[in-house]
C-alpha positions in Angstrom: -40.3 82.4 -84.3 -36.9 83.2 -82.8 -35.8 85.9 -80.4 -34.5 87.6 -83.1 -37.1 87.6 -85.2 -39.6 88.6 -82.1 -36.8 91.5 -81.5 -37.2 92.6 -84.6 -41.1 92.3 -84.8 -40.6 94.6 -81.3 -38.7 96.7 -83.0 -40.8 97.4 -85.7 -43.2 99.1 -83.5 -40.8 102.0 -83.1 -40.2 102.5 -86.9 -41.3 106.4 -88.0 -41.7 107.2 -92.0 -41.2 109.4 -93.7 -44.7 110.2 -94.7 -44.9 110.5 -90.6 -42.4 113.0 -90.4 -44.5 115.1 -92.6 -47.4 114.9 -91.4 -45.9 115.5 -88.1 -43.9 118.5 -89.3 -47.3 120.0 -91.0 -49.2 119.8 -87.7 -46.1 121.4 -86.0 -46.3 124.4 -88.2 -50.3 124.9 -87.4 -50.0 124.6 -83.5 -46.8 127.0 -83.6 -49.2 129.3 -85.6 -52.1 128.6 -82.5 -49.8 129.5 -79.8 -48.8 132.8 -81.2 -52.5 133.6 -81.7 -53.2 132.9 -78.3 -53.0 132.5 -74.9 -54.0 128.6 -73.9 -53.0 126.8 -76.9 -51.6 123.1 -76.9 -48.2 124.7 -77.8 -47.6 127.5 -75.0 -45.1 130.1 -77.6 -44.4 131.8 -74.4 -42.8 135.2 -75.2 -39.5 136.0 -73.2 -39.2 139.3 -73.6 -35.6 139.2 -74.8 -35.6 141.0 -78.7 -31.8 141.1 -78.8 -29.0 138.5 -78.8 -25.4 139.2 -77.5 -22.5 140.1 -79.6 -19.3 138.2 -77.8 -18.0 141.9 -76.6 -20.2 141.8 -73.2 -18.4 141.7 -69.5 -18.2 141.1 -66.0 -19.2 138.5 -63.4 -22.4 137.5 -63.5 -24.7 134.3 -61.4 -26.5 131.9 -62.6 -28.6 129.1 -60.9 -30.3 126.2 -63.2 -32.8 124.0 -62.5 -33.3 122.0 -65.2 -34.9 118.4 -64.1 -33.3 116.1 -61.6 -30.3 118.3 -60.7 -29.7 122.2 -59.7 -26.7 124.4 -61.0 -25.1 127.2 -59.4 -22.7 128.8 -61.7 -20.8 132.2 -62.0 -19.5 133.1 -65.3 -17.1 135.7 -65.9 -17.5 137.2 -69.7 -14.5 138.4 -71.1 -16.2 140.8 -73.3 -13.9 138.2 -76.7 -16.7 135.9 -77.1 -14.9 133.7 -74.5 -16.3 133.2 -70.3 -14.5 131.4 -67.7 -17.0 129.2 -65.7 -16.8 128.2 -62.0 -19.9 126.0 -60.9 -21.2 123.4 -58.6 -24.3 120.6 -59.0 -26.6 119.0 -56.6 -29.0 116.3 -56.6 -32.5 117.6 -56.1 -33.9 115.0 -53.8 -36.7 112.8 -54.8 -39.6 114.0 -51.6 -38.7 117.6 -52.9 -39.5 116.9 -55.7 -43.1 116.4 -54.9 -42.8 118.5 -51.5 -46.1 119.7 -50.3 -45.1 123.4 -50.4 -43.1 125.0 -52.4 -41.3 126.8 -49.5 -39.3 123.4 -49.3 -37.5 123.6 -52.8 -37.1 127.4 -53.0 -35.5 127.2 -49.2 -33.3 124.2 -50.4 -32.4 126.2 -53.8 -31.3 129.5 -51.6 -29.1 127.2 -49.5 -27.2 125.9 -52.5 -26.8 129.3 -53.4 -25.8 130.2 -49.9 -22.6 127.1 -50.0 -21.7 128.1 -53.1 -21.2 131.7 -52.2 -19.4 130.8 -49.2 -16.9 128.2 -51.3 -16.3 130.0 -54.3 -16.6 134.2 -53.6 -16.1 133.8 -49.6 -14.7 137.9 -49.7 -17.4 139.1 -51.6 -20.4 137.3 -49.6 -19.1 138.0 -46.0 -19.1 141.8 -47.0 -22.5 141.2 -48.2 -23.9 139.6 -45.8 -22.9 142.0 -43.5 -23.6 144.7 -44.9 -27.4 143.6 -45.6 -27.7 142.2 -41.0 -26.3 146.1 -40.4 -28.3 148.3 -42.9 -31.5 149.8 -42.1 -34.6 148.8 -44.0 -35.0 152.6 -44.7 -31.8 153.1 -45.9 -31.8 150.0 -48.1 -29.1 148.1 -50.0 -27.3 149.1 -53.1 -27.9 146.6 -55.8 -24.3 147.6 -57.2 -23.1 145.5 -54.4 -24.9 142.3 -55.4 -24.6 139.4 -57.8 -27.2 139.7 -60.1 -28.3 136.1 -60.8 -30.4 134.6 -64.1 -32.5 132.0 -63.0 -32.9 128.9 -65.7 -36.2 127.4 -64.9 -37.2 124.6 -67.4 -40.8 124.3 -66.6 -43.3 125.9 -68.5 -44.2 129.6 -67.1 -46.2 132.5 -68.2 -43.6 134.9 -67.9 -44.6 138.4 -67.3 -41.4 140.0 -68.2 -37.7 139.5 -67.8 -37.3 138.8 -64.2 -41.2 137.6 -63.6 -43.1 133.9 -64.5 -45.5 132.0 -63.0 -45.4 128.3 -63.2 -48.3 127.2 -65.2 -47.5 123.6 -64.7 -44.9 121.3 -63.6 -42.8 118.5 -66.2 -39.9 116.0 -65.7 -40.9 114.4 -62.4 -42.4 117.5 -60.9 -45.4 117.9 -58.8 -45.7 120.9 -56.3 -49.0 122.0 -56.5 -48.4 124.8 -54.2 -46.3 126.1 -56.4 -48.3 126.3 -60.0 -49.4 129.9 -60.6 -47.0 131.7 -58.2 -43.8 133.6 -59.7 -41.3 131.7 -59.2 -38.5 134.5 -59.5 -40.1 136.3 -56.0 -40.0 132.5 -53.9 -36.5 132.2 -54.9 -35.7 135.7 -54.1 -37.9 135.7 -50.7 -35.2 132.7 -49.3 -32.5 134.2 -50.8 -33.3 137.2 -48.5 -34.2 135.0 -45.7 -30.4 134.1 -45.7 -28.9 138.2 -45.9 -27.6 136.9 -49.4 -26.1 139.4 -52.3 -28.0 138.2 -54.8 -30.4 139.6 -56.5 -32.7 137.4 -59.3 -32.6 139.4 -62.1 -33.7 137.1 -65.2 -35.9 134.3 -65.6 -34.2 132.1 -68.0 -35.9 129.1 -69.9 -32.8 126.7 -70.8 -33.9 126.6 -74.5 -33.3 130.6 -74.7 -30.2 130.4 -72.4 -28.6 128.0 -74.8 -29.7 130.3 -77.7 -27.9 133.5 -76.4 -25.0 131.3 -75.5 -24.5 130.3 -78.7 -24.9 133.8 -79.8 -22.3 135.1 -77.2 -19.4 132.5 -78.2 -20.4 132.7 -82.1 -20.2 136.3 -83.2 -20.3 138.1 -86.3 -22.1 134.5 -87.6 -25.2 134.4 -89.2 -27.8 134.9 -86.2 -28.9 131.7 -84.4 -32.3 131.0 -85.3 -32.7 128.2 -82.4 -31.7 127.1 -79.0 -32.9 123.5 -78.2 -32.6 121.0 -75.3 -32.3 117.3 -75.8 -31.7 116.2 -72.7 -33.6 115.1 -69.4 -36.5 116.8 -70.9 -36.8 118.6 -74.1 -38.0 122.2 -75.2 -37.1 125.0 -77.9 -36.5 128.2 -77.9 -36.4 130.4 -81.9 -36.7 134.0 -83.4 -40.1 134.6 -84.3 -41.0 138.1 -86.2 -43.1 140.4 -83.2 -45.9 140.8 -86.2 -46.5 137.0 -85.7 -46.9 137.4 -82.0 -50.5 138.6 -82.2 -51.3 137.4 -78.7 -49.1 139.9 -77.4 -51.5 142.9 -77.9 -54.2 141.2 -75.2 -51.1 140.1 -72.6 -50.2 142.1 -69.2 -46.8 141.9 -69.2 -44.1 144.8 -68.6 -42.8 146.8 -70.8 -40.1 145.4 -73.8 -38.0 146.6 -76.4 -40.2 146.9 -80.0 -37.0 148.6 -82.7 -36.0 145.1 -83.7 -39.1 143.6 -84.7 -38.1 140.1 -83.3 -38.3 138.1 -80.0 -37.3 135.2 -78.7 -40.4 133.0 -78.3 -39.9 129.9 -76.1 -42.3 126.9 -77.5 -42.9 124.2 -74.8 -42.8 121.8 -77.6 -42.9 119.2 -75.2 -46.4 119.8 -75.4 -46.6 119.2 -79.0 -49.6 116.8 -80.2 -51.3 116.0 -76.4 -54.4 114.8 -78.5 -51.7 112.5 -80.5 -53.1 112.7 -84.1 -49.6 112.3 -85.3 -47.5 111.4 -82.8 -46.8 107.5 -82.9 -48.4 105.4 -79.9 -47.2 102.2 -79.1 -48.2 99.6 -75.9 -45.0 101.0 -74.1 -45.5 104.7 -74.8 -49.3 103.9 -73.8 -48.1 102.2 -70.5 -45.7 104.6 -69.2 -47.4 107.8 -70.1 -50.7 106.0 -67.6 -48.6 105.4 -64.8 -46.8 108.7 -64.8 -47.6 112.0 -62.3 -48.7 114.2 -65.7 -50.9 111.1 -67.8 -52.2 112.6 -71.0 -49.8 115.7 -71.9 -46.2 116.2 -72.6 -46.9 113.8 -75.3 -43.9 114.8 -77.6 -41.4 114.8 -74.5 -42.4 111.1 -73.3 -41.4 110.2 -76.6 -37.6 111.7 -77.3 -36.0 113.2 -74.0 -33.8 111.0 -71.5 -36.5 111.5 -68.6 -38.5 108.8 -70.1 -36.5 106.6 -73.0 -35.1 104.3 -70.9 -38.1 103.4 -69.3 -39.7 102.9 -72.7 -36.8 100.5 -73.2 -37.8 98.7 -70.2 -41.5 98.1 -70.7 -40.1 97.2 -74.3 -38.0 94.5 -72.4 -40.7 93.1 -70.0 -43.2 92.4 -73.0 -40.9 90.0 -74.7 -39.8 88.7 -71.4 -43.6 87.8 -70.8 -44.1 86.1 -74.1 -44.0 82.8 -73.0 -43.1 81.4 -76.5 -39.9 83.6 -76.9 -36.4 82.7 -74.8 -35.7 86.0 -74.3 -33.5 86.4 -71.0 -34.3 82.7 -69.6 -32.9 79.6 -70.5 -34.1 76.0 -70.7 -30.6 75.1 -70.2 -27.3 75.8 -70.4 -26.4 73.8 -72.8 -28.7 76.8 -75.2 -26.7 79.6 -73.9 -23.3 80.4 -75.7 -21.9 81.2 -72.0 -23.1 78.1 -71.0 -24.8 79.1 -68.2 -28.5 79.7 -67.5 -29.6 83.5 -67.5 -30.8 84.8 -63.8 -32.3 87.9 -63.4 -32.3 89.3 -59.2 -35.5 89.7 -58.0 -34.3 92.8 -56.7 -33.7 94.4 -60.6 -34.7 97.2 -61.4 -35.9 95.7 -64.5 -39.2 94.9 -62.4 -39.3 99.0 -61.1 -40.3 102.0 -63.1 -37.9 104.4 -64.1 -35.6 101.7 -62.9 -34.1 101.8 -66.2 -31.7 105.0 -66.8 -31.4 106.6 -70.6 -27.6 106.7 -70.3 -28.0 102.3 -71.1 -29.2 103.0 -74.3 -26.6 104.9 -75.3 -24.0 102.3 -74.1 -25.6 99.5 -75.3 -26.3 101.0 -78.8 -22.5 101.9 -79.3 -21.0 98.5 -78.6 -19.7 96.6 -81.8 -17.6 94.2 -80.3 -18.0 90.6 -81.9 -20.0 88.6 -78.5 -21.9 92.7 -77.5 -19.4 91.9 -74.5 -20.3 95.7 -73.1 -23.8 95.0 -73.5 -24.1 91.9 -71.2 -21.5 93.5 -68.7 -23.9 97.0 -68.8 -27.1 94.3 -68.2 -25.3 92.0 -65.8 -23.9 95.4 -63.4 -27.2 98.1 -64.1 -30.0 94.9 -63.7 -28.9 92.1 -62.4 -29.2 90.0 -65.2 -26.5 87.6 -64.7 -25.3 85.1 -67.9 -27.5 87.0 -70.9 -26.6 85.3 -74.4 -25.6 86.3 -77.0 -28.9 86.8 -78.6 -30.4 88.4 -75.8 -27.6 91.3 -75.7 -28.4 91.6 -79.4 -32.3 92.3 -79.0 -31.6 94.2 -76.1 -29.1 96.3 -78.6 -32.1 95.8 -81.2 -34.7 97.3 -79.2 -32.3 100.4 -77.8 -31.5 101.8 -81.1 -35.2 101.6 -82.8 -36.1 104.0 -79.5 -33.1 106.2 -79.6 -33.9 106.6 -83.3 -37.4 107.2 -83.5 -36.3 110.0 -80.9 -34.0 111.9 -83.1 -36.5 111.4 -86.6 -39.6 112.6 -84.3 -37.1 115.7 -83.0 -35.9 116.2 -86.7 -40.0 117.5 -86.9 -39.2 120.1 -84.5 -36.2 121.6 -86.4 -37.8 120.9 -89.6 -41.0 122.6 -88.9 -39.6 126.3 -87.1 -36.9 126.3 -90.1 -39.6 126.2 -92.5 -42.0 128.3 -90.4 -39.6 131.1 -89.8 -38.7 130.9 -94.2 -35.2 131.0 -92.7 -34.4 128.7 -95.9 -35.9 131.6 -98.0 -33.9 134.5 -96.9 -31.2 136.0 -99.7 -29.4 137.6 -97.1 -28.1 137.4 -93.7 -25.7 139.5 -91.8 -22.6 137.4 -91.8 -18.7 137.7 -90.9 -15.6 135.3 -90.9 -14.5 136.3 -87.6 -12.9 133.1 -86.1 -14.3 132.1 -82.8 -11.3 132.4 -79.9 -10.4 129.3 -78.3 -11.9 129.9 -74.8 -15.5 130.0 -75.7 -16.0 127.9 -78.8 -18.7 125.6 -78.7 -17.5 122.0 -79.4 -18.6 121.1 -83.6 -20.4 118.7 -85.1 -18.6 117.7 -88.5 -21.8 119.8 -90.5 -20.4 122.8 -88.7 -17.1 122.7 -90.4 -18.6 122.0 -94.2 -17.0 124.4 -96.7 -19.9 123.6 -99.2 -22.4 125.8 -97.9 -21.7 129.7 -98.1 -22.0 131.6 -94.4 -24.7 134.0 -95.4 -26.8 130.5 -95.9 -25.9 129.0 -93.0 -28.8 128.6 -90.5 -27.5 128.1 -87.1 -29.3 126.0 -84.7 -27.6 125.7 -80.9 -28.1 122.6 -79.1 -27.7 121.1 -75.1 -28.2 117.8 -73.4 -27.2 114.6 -72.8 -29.9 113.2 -75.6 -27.6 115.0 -78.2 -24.6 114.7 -77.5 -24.0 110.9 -76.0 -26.4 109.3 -77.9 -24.5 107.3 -81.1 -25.8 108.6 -84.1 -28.5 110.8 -83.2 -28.1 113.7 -85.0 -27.2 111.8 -88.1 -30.6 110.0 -87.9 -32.3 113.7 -87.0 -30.7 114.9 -90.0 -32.2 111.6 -92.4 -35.1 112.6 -91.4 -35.0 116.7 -92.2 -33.3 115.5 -95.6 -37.0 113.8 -96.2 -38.9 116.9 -95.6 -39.5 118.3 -99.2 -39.6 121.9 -98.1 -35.7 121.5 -96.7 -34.4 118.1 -98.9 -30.6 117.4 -99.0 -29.8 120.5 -100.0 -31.7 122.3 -97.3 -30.2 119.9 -94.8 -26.9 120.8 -95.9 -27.4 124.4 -94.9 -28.5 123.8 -91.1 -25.3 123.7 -88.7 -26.0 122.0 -85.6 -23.4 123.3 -82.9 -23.6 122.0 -79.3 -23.5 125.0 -76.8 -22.3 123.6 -73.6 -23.0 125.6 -70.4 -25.9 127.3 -72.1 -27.9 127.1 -69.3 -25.4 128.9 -67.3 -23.5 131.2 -69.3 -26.8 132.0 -71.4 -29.0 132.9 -67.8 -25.7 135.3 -67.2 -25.9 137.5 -70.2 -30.0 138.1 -70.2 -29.3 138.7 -65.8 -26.6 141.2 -67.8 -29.5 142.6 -70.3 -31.8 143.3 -67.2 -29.3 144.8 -65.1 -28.3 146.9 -68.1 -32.3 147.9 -68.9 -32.6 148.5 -65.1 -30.2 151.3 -65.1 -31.4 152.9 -68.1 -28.0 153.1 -69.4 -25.3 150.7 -71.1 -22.5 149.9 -69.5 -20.5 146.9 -71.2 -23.5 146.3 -74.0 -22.3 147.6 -76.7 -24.1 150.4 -78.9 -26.4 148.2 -80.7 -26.7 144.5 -80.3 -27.2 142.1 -83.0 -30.9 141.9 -84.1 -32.2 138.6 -83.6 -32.1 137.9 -87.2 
């Protein structure tokens, strides 16, 4: 057999039918229906406690932190009350021993400092005042919460959130593992450091990134037909949608604080990542089998190890070591030279992080899978600088291509089963009506558009409006036109279905989306409206 033909046999193994989508989209439906029963379920349905989505006339300047997977985002947004923000932000690595620090007390202190720099760089005026106002008042006297930043706080790890500025971690995703933290709120540890530092900031929201990226989308698309879902497809993956509060019947037996009812909606965030742990239709090859063993969470997050960049590359890898090890197949070694069109043998360090786990990042796939040169010239560059691999051929930059777009597109078809499943669930496709305007979006705050956005085909009051994030999405080639094969092979939605769901990236969701629900609290905390206008668009 020749590399190609083992390649393709590899390949293979990533391949996800139609009849798969289905089935996966059916089982979907029935754990989405669990988790809103109750409290436990495989699928988390977390209610947010946000019932309202913004209308593009809000203001003022708001903070936002985001800790989202590998990196941490201090932002503050200034809304212009147009459906446009200006944006002023900063990112940090999180290091890798914080990661899995022994106490919590080490990231939260490390998260308050980035806060601390931030302040001191970007709103010095503002944060010496502060400061020294909060070292000279008296603990009886207090401090005025008019004079502080009030901050929404994106935290993409499952929580059982308790009410708009309450959550405690129920477990940890993405690289994660702080068991001192698991069960605590994770609003009070990051407000208890911020203290420890005299900062004025107070944590007003806990903010999911799915729902941050939903309200975004709501803030900078107005007078649109109401966004129906936020998702992230990025380091890790999650969703956030507009359920109907009737469906919600685990909210009757749940302790949290007190919420808005005169809309009839909330904003449930799924923890799809979740989705299938038990794997009765998820697909399971040797290399999802592999990496899910040797990771710190074996045996859930099923549906994330499967389609978010945390873990694709590495699938990719262990894809790449079995053919290596198949002692019949010349796949990236050479009997001579004379069999390689470089004419050179193929090396590979012994240093490459080919031979370490996660040494493989998700940003090679999409790389190698966009290079249609004639020799894959960009592909045996990306091998030869990220791995080491000095001298590939011809045919092994064409496996390697092979092998990188079967996993980024069994990624998007087993996300289209996501969208698929809460469009039909919802019977967003069933609605006659929805409360639509024409209003052109102003340049500042438009999310970027993907070419479905623009179609003049489908009539506004049909659209269905889905918001998306993440560097999944949006870098990798062709992914949303393989997501969208796949919803076109769902019968309940079919081509014309399809045609009616406009994906639209929100960019800064995270940020700007954790400003307006720190705006909503701040707003509800006062027990008056100051720049929310009368009535904000129901969720529907």
């Amino acid at each position: 057999m020749s590399l190609m033909d083992e390649a393709r046999q590899v390949a293979a193994e990533f391949e996800f039918s139609a009849e798969a989508v289905n089935k996966g989209v059916k089982e979907f439906i029935k754990e989405m229906d669990e988790g809103l029963q109750k409290v436990g379920a495989t699928m988390s349905q977390i209610p947010t406690y946000v019932t309202a989505v913004p209308n593009g006339t809000e203001k003022g300047l708001y903070m936002a932190v985001d800790l989202g997977g590998t990196n941490f985002r201090v932002c503050s947004i200034h809304l212009n009350g147009d459906t446009t923000f200006s944006l002023t932000q900063s990112k940090v690595a999180i290091p890798r021993e914080l990661m899995v620090a022994k106490t919590a007390q080490e990231l939260f202190s490390f998260l308050a400092r980035q806060i601390q720099i931030f302040l001191k760089t970007h709103h010095e005026e503002h944060y010496e005042a502060g400061v020294r106002r909060r070292k000279t008042m008296s603990a009886t006297e207090g401090y005025k919460d008019e004079e502080s930043f009030y901050l929404g706080f994106t935290f993409s790890f499952p929580v059982d959130q308790l009410g708009i500025n309450s959550g405690k971690l129920i477990r940890w995703t993405k690289g994660f593992d702080i068991q001192d933290a698991v069960g605590k709120d994770v609003c009070a540890l990051l407000q208890e450091e911020i203290d420890k530092l005299h900062l004025p900031v107070k944590v007003a929201a806990l903010v999911n990134d799915t729902v941050g990226t939903l309200m975004a989308r709501s803030y900078t698309s107005p007078g649109k037909t109401g966004t129906l879902l936020g998702a992230i497809f990025g380091t890790g993956t999650n969703g956030a949608y507009v359920e109907r509060l009737d469906k919600v019947k685990k909210m009757a037996a749940m302790n949290g604080s007190d919420y808005d009812k005169s809309t009839g909606e909330m904003i449930i965030n799924t923890e799809w990542g979740s989705f299938d742990n038990h794997l009765s239709v998820l697909p399971n090859t040797p290399y999802d089998e592999e990496l899910d063993k040797e990771s710190v969470n074996p045996g859930i997050q099923m549906f994330e190890k499967r389609i978010s960049g945390m873990f694709l590359g590495e699938i990719l890898r262990r894809a790449m070591l079995s053919m290596m090890n198949r002692s019949h197949v010349a796949f990236l070694k050479d009997e001579h030279s004379g069999v390689n069109d470089v004419h050179s043998t193929t090396t590979i360090d012994d240093n490459s992080a080919l031979y370490k786990q996660w040494g493989l990042d998700t940003s090679f796939l999409s790389i190698v899978s966009e290079d249609h040169s004639p020799s894959l010239r960009i592909v045996r560059q990306t091998l030869d600088r990220d791995l080491s691999i000095n001298a590939a051929s011809f045919e092994d930059a064409e496996a390697v291509k092979l092998l990188a777009m079967a996993i980024g597109k069994r990624a998007a078809r087993l996300s289209a089963i996501a969208l698929g499943a809460i469009v039909i669930s919802t019977g967003r496709l069933n609605k006659d009506s929805i409360n639509t305007s024409t209003t052109a979006i102003t340049a500042g705050g438009k999310s970027p558009e993907t070419k479905a956005e623009t179609s003049e085909a489908v009539k506004e009051e049909d659209v269905i409006d889905i918001g998306v994030d993440g560097s999944v999405v949006e870098y990798y080639p062709g992914f949303e036109d393989y997501l969208r094969e796949a919803l076109r092979e769902i019968p309940e939605i079919g081509p014309e279905g399809e045609k009616r769901i406009r994906i639209g990236i929100a960019k800064d969701g995270s940020g700007v989306g954790a400003a307006l629900i720190a705006l909503v609290a701040r707003s509800a905390e006062k027990s008056q409206l100051h720049n929310i206008p009368a009535r904000a668009h129901s969720l529907g």
